[in-house]
Rosetta silent file (secondary structure, phi, psi, omega in degrees, C-alpha in Angstrom):
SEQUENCE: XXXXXXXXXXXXXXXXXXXXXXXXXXXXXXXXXXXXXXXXXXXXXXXXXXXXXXXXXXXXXXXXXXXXXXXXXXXXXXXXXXXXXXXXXXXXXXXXXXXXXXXXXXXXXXXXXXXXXXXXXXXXXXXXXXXXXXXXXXXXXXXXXXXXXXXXXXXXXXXXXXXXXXXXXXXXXXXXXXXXXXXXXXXXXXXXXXXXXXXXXXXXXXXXXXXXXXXXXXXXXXXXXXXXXXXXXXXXXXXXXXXXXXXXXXXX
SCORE:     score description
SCORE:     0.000 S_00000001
   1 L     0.000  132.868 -167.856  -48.349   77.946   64.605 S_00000001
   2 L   -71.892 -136.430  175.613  -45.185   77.241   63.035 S_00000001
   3 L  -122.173  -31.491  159.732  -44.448   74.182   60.345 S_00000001
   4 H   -39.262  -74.797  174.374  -43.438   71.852   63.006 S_00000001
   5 H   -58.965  -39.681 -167.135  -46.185   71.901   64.633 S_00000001
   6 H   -64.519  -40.435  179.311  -49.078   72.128   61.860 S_00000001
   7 H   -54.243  -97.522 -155.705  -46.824   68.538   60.410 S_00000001
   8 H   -16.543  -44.830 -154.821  -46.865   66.954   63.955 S_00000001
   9 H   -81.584  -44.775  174.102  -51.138   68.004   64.042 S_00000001
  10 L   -38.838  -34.648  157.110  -51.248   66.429   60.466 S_00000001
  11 L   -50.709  -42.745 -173.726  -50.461   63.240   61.996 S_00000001
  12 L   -70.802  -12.563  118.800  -53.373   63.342   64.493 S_00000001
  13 L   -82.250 -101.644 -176.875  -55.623   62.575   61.745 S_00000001
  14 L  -139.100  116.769  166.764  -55.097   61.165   58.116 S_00000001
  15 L   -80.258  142.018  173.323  -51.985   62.441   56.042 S_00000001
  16 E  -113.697  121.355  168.205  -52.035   62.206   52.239 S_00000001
  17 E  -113.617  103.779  157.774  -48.186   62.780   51.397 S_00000001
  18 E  -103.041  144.186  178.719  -47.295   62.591   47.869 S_00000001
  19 E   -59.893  120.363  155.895  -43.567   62.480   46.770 S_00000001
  20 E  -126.041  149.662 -179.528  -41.755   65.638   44.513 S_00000001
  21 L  -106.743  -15.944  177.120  -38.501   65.367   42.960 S_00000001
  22 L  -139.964  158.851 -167.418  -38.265   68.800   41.770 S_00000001
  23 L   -66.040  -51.711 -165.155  -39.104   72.478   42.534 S_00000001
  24 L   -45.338  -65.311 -177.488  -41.875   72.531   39.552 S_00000001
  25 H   -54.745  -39.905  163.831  -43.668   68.814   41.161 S_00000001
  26 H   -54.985 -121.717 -153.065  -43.368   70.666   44.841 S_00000001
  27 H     8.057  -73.646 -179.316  -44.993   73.406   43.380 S_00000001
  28 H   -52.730  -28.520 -170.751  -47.763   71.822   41.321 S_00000001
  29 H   -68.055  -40.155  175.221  -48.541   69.402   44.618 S_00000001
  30 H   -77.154  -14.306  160.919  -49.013   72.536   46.545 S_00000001
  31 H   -69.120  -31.784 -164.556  -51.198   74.289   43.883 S_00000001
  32 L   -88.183   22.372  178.601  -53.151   70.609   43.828 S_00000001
  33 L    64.258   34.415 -178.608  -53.932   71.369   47.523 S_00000001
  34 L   -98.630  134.918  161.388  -51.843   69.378   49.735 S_00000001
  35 L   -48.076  -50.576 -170.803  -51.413   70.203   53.332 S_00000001
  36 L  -155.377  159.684  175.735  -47.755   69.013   53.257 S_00000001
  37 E  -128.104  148.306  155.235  -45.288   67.366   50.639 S_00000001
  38 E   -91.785  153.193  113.342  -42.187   64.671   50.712 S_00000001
  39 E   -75.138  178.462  165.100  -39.596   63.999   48.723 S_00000001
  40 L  -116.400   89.724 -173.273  -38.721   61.238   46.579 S_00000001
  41 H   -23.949  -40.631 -145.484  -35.007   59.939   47.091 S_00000001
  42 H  -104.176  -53.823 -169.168  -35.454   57.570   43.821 S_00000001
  43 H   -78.412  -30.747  174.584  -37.307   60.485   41.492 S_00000001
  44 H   -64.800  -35.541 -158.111  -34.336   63.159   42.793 S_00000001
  45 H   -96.466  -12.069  175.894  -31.798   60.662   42.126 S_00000001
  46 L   -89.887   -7.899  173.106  -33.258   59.723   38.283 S_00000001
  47 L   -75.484  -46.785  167.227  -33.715   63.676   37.760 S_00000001
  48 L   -57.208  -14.560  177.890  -29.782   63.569   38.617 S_00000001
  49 L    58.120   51.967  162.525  -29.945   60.846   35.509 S_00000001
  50 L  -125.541  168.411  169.456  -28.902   58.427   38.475 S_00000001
  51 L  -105.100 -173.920  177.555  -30.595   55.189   40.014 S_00000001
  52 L  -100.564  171.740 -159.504  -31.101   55.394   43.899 S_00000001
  53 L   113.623   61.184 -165.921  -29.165   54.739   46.661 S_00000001
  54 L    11.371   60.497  165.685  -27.395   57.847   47.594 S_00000001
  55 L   -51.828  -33.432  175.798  -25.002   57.876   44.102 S_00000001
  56 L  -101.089  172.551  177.827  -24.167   61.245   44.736 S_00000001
  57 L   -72.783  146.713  177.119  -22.460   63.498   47.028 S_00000001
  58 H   -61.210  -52.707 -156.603  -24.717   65.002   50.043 S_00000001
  59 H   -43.116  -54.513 -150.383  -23.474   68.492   48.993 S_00000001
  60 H   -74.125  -35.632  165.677  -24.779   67.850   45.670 S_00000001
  61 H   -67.388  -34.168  144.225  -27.637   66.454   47.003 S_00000001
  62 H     8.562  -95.521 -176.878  -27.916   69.578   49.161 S_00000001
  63 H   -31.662  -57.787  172.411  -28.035   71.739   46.069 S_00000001
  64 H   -67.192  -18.082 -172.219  -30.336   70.067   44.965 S_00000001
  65 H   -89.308  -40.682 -173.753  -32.965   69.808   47.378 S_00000001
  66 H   -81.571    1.480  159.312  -32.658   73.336   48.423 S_00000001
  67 L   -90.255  -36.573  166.796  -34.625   74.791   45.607 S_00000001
  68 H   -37.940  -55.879 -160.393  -37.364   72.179   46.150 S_00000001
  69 H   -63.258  -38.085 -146.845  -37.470   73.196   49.908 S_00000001
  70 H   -97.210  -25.359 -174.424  -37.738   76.912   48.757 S_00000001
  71 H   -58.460  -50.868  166.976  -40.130   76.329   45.874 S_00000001
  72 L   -84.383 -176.238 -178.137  -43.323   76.014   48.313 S_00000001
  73 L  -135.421  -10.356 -179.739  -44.652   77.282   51.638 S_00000001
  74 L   -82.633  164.626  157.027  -46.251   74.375   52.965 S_00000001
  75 L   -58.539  130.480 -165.152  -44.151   71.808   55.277 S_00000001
  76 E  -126.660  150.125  167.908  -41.926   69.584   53.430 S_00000001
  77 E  -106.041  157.842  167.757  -40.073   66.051   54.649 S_00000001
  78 L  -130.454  157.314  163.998  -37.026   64.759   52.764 S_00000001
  79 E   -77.962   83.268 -170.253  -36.019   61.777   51.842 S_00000001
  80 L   -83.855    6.183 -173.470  -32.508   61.245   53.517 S_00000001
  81 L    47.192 -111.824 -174.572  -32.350   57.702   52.342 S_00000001
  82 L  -102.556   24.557  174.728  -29.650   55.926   55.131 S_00000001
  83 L   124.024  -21.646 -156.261  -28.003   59.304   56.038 S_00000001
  84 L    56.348   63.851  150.201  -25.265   59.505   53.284 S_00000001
  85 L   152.725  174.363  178.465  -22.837   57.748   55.394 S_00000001
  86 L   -90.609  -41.618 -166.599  -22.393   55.202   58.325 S_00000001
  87 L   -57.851  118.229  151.944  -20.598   57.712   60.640 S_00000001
  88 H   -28.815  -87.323 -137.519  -22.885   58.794   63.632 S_00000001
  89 H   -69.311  -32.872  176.628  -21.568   62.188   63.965 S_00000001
  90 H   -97.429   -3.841  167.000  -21.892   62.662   60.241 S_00000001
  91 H   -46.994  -64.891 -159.778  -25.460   61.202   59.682 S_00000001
  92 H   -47.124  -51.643 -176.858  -26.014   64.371   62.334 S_00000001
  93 H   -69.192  -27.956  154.217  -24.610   66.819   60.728 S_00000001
  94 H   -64.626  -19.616 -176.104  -26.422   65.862   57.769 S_00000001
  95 H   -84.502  -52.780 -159.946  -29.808   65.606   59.158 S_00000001
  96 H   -55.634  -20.857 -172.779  -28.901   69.178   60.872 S_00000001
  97 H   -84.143  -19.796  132.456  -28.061   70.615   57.666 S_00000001
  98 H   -42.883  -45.061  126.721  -31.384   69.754   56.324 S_00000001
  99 H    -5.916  -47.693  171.593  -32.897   71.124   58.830 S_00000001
 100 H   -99.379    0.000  168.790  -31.792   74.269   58.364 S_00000001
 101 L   -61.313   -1.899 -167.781  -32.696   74.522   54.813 S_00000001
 102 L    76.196   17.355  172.708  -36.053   74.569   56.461 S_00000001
 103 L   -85.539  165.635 -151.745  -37.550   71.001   56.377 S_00000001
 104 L  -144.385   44.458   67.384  -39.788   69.685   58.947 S_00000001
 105 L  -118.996 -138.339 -179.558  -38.728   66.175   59.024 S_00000001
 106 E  -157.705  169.398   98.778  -37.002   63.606   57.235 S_00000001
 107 E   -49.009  143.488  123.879  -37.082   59.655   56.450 S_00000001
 108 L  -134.342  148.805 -151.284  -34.166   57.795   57.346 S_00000001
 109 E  -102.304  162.764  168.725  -34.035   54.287   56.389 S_00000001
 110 L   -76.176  -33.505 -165.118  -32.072   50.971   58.609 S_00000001
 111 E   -67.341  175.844 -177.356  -30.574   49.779   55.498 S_00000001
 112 E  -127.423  154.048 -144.652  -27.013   50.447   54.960 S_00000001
 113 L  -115.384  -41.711  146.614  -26.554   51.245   50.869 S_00000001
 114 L   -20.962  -41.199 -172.358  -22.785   49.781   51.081 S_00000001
 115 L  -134.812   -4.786  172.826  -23.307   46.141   51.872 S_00000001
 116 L    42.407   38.803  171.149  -27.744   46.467   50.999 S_00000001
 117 E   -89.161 -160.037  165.890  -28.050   44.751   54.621 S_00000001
 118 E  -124.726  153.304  176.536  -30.371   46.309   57.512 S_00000001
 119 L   -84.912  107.039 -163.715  -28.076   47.634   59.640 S_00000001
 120 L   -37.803  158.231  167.872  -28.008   45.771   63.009 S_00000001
 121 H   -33.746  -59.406  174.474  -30.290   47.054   65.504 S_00000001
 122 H   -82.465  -24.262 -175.636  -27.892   48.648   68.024 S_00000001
 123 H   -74.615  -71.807 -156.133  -26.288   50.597   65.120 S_00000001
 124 H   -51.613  -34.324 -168.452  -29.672   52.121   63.889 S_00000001
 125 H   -70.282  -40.941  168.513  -31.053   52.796   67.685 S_00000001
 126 H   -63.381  -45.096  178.164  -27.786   54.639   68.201 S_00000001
 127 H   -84.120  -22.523  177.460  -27.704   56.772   64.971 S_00000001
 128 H  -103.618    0.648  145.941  -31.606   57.795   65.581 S_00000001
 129 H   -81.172  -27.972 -167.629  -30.813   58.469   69.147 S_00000001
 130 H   -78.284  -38.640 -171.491  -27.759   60.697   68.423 S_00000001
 131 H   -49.721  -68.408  160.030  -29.811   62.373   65.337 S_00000001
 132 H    35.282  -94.764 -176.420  -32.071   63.227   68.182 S_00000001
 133 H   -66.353  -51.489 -152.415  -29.666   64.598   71.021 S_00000001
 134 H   -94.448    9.162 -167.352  -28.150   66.902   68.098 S_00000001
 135 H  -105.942  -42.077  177.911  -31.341   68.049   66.634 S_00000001
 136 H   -61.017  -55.776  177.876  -32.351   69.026   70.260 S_00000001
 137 L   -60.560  -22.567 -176.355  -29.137   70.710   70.944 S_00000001
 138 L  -113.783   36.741 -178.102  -29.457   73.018   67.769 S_00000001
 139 L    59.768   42.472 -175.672  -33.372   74.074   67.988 S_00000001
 140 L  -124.015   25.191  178.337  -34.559   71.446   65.605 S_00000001
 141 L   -44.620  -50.382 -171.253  -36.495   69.555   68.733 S_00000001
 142 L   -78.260   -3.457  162.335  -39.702   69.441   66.630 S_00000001
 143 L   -27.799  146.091 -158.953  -38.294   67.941   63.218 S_00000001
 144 L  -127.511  116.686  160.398  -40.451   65.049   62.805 S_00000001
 145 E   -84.082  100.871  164.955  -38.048   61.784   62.365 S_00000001
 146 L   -99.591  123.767 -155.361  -39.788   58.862   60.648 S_00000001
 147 E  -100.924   85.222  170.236  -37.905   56.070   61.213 S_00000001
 148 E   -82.983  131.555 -144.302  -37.995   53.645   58.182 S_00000001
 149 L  -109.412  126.279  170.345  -37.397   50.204   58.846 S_00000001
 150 L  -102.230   65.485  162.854  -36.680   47.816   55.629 S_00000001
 151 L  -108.399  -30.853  164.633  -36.712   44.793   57.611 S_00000001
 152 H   -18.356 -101.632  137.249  -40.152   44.144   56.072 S_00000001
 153 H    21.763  -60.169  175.238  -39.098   43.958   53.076 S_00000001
 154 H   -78.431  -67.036  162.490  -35.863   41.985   53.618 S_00000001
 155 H   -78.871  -12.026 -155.703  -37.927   39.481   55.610 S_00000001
 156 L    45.780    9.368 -154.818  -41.334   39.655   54.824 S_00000001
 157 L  -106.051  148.448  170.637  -42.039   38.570   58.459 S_00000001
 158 L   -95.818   -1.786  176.107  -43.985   41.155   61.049 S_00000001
 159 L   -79.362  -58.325  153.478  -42.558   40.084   64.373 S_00000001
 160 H   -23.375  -37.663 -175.981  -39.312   41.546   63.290 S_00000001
 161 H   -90.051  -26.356  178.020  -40.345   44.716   62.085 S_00000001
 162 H   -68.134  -31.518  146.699  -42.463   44.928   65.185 S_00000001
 163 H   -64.799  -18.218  164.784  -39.247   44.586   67.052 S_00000001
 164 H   -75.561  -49.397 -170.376  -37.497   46.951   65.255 S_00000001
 165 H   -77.201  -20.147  159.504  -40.063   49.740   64.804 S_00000001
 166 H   -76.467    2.360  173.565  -40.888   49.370   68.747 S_00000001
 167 H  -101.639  -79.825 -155.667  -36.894   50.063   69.656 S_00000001
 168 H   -23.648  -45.003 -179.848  -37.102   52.885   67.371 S_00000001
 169 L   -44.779  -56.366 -148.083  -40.341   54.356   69.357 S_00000001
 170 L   -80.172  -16.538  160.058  -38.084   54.048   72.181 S_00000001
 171 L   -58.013   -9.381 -163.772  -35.644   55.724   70.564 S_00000001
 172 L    57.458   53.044  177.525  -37.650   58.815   70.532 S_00000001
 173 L  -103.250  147.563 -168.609  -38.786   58.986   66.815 S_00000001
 174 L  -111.457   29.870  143.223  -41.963   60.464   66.250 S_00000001
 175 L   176.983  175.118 -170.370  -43.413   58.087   63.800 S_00000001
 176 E  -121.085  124.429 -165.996  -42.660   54.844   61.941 S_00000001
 177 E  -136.957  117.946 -158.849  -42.424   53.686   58.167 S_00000001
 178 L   -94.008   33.785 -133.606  -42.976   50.320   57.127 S_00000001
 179 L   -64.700  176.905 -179.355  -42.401   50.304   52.973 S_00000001
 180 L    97.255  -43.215 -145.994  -43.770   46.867   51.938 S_00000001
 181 L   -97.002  153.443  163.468  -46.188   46.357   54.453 S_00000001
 182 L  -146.496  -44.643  166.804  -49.751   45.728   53.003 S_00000001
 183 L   -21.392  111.552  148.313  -51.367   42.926   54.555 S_00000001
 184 H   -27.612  -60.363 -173.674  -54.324   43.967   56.833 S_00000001
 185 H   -43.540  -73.343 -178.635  -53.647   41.526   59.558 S_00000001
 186 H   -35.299  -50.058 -176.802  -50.422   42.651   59.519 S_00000001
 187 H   -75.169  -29.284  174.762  -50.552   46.235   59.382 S_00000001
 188 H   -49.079  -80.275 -169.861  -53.419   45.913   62.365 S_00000001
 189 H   -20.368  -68.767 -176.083  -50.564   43.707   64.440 S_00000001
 190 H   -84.777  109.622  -98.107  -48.119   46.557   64.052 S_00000001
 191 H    60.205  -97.778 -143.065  -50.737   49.938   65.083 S_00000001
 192 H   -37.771  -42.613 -164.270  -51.871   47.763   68.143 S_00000001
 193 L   -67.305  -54.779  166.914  -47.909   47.554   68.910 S_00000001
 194 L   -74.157  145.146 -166.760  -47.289   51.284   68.381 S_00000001
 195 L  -109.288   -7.855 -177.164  -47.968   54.334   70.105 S_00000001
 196 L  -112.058  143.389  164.793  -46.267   56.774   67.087 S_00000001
 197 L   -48.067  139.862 -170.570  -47.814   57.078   63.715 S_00000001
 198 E  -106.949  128.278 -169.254  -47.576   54.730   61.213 S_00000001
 199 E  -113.003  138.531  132.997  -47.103   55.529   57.423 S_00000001
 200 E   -55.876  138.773  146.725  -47.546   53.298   54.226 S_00000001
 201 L   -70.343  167.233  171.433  -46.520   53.194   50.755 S_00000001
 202 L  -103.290  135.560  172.598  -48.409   53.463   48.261 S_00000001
 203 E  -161.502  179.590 -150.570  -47.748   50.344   45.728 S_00000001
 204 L   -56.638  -35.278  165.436  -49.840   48.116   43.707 S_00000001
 205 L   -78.214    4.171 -157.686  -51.453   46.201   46.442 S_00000001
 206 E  -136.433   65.913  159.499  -51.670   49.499   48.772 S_00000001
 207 L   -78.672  -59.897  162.531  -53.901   52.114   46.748 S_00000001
 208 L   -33.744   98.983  178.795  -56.845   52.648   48.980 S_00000001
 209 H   -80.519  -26.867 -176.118  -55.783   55.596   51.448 S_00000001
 210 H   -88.906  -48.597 -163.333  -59.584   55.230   53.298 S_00000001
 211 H   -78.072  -31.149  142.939  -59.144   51.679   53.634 S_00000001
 212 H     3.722  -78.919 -154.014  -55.364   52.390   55.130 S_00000001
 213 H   -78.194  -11.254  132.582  -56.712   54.804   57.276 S_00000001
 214 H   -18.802  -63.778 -173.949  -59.590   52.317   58.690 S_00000001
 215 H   -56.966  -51.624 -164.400  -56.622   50.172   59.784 S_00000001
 216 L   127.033   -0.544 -172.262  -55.141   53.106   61.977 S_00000001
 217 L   -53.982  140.925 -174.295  -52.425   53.974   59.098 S_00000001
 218 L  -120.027   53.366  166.484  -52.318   57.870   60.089 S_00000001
 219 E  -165.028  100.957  163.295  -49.813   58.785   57.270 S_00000001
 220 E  -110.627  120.099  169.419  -49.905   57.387   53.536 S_00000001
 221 E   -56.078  147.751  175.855  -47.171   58.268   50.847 S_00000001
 222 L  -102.059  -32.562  174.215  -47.282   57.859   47.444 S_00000001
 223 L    93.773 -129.239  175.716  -43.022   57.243   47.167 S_00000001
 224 L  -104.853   17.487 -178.263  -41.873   57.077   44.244 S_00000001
 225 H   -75.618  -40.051 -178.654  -45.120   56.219   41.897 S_00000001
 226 H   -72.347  -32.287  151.422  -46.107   59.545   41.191 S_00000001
 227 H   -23.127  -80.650 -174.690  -42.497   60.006   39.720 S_00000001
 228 H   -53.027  -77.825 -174.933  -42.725   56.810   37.572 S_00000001
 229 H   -32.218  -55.666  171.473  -46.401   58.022   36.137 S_00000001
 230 H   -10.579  -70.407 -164.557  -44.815   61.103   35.381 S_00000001
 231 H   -70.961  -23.058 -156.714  -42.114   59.414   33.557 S_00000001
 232 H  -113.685   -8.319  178.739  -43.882   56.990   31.667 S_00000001
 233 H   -76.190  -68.332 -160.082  -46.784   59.783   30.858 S_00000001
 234 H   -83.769  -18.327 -175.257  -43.883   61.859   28.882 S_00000001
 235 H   -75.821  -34.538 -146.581  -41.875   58.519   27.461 S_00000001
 236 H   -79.484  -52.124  151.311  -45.556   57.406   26.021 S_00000001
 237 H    -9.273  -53.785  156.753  -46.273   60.742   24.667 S_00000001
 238 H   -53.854  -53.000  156.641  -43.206   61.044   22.917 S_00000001
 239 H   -47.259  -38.104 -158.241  -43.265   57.749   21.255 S_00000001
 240 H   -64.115  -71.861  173.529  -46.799   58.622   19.710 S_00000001
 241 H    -2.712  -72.805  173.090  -45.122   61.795   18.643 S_00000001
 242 H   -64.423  -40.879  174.638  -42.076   60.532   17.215 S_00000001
 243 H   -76.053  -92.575 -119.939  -44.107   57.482   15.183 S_00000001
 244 H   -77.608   -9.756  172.021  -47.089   59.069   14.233 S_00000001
 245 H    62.628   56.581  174.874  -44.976   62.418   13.284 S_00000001
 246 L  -164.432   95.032  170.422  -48.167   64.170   14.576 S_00000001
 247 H   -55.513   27.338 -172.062  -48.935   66.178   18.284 S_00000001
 248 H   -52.494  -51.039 -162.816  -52.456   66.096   17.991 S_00000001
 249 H   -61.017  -19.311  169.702  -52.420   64.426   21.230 S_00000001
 250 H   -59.377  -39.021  173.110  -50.501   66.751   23.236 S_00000001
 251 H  -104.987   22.699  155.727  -53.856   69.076   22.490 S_00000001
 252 L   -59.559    0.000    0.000  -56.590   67.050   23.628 S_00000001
């Protein structure tokens, strides 16, 4: 069974995804026994000593990404944020070039990182149909699209997002990503509506992966949190270090 497939079958029960920004955090996630890894758009782009929001060029992110990809053996997703560009035709060429770097899906998000709108409806339904057609056309049919919708977010309201993430469906995306969403009620409302899996973030009100997965959530992420702990694990460390002029602590 290829990597396509074993991701797709990962779905059919309960995914644990946690976020790496680098080949060493792939690595360690896949030593720590994970079935499959993401990235994290926001921990790649602060590794880059950037904030997020595609700041860089795709080649460079490219570059970067393709030691990450290479660093493991399990199935990996990237984080494509909204495509690195507006342009259909080059959104495509961007997902395919991921693609061949060997990833087995991607996130791409509605918002558009130029004007930090959602991106109208017919624009997004159009750019995840074309990614699609051209994914199809070059032997990337199984790449697993998760289509993340920020209207959540934007609006806080669930009829919206339920209209959005059910044109996506229709769109042929094989699963749906809500950041934001926490609410029970809510998250129920939206599973009843959908027929493709639905992934979570993980964030302060959203820990619990068994109560998630209760709900019907078949996919939860951790995003960019595992990142931040990282970061604030080696900042705090450092501090002690630098005041107390003494690493005992480092050898606990």
């Amino acid at each position: 069974m290829n990597k396509f497939k074993i991701f797709h079958q990962l779905h059919n029960d309960i995914l644990l995804l946690p976020n790496a920004w680098d080949p060493l955090s792939a690595l360690l996630l896949e030593q720590a026994g994970f079935a499959a890894i993401a990235t994290t758009s926001w921990g790649m782009a602060q590794a880059r000593g950037q904030q997020d929001g595609e700041q860089c060029s795709f080649a460079e992110f490219l570059n970067q990404l393709k030691p990450i990809v290479n660093a493991v053996s399990i199935p990996i997703s990237v984080d494509i944020e909204s495509g690195y560009s507006n342009d259909i035709n080059t959104i495509c060429q961007h997902v395919l070039a991921v693609a061949k770097l060997g990833a087995v899906g991607i996130n791409i998000e509605d918002s558009d990182i130029k004007t930090g709108k959602l991106r109208t409806q017919k624009q997004q339904i159009a750019i995840l149909s074309a990614i699609k057609e051209t994914l199809n056309k070059h032997g990337f049919s199984q790449l697993f699209i998760n289509a993340r919708t920020d209207c959540f977010l934007q609006t806080a309201k669930i009829g919206p997002t339920i209209t959005r993430s059910l044109a996506y469906q229709a769109a042929g995306i094989d699963g749906v990503f809500v950041p934001g969403l926490t609410d029970s009620a809510a998250i129920k409302q939206l599973k009843t509506a959908l027929s493709v899996p639905l992934n979570i973030m993980a964030d302060d009100l959203a820990t619990d992966s068994n109560s998630l997965f209760t709900q019907g959530v078949q996919r939860f992420s951790l995003g960019n949190s595992l990142f931040d702990a990282t970061k604030h694990f080696i900042l705090t460390v450092s501090c002690t270090f630098n005041n107390a002029k003494n690493c005992d602590h480092l050898f606990q």
